[in-house]
C-alpha positions in Angstrom: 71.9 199.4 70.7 69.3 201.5 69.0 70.4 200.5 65.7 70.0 196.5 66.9 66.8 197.3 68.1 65.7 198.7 65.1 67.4 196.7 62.4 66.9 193.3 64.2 64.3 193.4 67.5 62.0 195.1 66.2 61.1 193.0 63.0 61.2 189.8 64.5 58.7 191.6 66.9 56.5 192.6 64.4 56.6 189.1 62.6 55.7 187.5 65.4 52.5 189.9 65.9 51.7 189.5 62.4 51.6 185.3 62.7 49.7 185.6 66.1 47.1 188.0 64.3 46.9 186.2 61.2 46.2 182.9 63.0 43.6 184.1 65.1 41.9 185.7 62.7 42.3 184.8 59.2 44.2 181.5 58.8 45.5 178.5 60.8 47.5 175.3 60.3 45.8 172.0 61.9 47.4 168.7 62.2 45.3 165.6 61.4 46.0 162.7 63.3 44.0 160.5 62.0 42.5 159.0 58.8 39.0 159.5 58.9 38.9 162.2 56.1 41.4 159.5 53.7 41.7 159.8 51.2 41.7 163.9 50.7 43.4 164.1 54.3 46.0 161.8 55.1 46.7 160.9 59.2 49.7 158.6 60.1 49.8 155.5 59.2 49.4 152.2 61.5 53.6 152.1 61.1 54.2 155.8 62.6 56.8 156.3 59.4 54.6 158.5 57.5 54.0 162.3 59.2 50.2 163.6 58.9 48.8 165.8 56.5 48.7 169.8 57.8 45.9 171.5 56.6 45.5 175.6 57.0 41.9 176.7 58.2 40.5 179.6 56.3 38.5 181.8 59.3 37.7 184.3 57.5 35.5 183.0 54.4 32.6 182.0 56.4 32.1 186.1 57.0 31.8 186.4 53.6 29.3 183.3 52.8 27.5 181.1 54.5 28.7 177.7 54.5 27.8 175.0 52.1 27.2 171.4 51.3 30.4 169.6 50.4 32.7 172.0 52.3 35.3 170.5 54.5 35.6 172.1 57.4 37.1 172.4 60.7 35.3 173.0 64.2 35.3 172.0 67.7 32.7 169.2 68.3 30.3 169.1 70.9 30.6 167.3 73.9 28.6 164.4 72.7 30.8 164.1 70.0 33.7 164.5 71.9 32.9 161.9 74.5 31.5 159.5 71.4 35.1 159.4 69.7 37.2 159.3 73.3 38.9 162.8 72.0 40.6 165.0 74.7 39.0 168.6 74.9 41.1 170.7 72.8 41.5 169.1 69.5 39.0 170.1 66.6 37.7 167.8 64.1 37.4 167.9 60.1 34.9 166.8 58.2 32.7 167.7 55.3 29.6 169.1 55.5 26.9 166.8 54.0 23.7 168.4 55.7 22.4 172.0 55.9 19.7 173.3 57.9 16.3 171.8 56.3 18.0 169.1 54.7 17.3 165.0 56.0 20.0 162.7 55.3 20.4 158.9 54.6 22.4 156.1 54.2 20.7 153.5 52.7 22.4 149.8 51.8 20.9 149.0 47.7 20.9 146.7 45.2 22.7 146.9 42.2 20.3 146.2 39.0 19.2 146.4 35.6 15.7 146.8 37.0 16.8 149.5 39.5 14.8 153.2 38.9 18.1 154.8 38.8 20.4 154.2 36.2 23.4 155.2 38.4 22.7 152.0 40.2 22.9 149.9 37.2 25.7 147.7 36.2 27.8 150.1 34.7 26.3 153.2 36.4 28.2 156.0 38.2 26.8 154.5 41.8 27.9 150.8 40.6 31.2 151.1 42.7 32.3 150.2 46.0 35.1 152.3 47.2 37.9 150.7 49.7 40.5 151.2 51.9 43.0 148.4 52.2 43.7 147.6 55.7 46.7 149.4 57.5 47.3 151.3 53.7 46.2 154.4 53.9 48.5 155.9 51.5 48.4 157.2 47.7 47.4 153.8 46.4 45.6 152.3 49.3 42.3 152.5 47.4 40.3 149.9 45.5 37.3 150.6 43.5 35.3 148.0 42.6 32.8 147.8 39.8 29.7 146.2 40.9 27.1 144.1 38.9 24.3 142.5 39.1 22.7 141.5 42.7 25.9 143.6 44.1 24.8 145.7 46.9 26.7 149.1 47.9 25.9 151.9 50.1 24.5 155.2 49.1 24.3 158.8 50.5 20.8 160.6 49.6 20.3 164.1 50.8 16.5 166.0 50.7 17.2 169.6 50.2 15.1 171.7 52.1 12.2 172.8 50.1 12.8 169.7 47.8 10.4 166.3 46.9 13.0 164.3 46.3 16.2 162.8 48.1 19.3 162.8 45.8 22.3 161.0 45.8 25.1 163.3 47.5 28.8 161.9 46.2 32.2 162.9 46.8 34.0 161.2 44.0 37.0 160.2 46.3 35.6 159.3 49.7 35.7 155.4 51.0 31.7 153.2 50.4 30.0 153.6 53.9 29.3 150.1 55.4 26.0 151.5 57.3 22.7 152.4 57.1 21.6 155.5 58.9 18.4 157.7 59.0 19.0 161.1 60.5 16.4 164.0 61.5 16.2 167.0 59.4 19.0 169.4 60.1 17.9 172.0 62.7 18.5 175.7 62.1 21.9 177.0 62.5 23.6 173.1 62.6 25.0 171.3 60.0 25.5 167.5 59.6 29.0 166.4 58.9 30.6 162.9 58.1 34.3 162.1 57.2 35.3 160.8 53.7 36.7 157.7 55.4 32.8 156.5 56.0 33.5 153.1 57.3 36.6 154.6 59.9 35.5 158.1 60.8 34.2 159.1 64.2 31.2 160.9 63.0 27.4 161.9 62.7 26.7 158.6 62.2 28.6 157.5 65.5 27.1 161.1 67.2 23.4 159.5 66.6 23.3 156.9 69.1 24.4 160.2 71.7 21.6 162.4 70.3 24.7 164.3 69.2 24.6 164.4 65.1 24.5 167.9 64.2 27.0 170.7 64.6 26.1 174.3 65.7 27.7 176.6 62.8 29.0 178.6 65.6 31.3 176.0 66.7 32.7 175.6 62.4 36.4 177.3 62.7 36.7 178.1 59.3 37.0 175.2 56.0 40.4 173.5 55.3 41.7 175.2 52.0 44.9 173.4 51.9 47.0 170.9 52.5 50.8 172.5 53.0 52.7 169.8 54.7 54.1 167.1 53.9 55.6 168.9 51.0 55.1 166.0 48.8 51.2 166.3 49.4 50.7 170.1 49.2 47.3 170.9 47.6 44.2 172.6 48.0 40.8 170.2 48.5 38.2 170.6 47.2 
């Protein structure tokens, strides 16, 4: 009996300790169940035949830095949040960090034109693209790009850094156009502003702002989604 104990009981024991303290304190694996971080995070699809995309939260790396702007990251929302999105009260949310404390945020809906300022936003021009989602896709190629030209209009991010003049354009070469316009406040200390890749379908700062709820306190971040590691066909890390 000793011998079983030793040989068999007693690892599985210790395995089991070492998962428990390894997820509570340095890494966890999350479920998304839903698309509004599509493309880089995957949900089911409208069919149910495709599992969602399991991401591991690093917990440790935000006691070594300080969190920054294009992180994705996972936390439990607030209760405005919650309540805006109709999400029961134990799952957290993911979503990339677009806004840090001192920072003021935009969507604004512009033209696309020779004459514009910016030459991103002229025909041909990095910014000359509308990203989209084909309904009920959501998969690998359920994205269209289109280029845009003259008189197009699209819909652009702009973020003023704190202790900057100027807004500039914040872009995440993969996420889905936004189909709003939003002005936010400036990012309070200790908060950060987050919306989901999916612009148009996520459940976000730009939903949270009609409930006073748009920012996040850092306290409530979890830790940032490092990787995807099922299903085994879409392991990766994101970036």
């Amino acid at each position: 009996m000793r011998k079983v104990i030793k040989d068999l009981v007693l690892p599985v024991a210790v395995a089991i300790t070492l998962a428990f303290v390894i997820q509570a304190s340095i890494a966890k694996p999350y479920e998304i169940p839903t698309n509004s971080m599509y493309p880089a995070i995957q949900g089911a699809n409208s069919t149910g035949d495709r599992a969602p995309d399991r991401v591991i939260a690093n917990r440790v790396i935000y006691k070594l830095r300080g969190i920054s702007r294009g992180d994705v990251v996972v936390f439990d929302p607030t209760r405005g949040a919650r309540a805006a999105c109709s999400e029961p009260g134990d799952v957290p949310f993911v979503k990339r960090v677009i806004g840090l404390p001192g920072d003021t945020v935009t969507v604004k809906k512009v033209t696309v034109s020779q004459s514009n300022p910016d030459p991103a936003l002229r025909p041909g021009g990095d910014l000359a693209v509308r990203r989209v989602a084909e309904p009920n896709s959501f998969g690998p190629d359920g994205v269209a790009e289109q280029k845009l030209g003259e008189g197009d209009t699209t819909y652009v991010t702009y973020v003023k850094k704190a202790g900057e003049a100027k807004p500039t354009p914040f872009v995440v070469d993969s996420s889905i156009t936004p189909d709003y316009e939003a002005s936010f406040p400036t990012v309070p200390p200790d908060q950060v502003l987050v919306l989901g890749d999916n612009r148009p379908g996520s459940c976000d700062a730009h939903v949270w702002l009609e409930r006073g709820a748009e920012f996040t306190p850092q306290s409530n971040v979890i830790g940032q989604a490092e990787l995807i590691y099922w299903p085994i066909t879409r392991v990766r890390f994101l970036s």
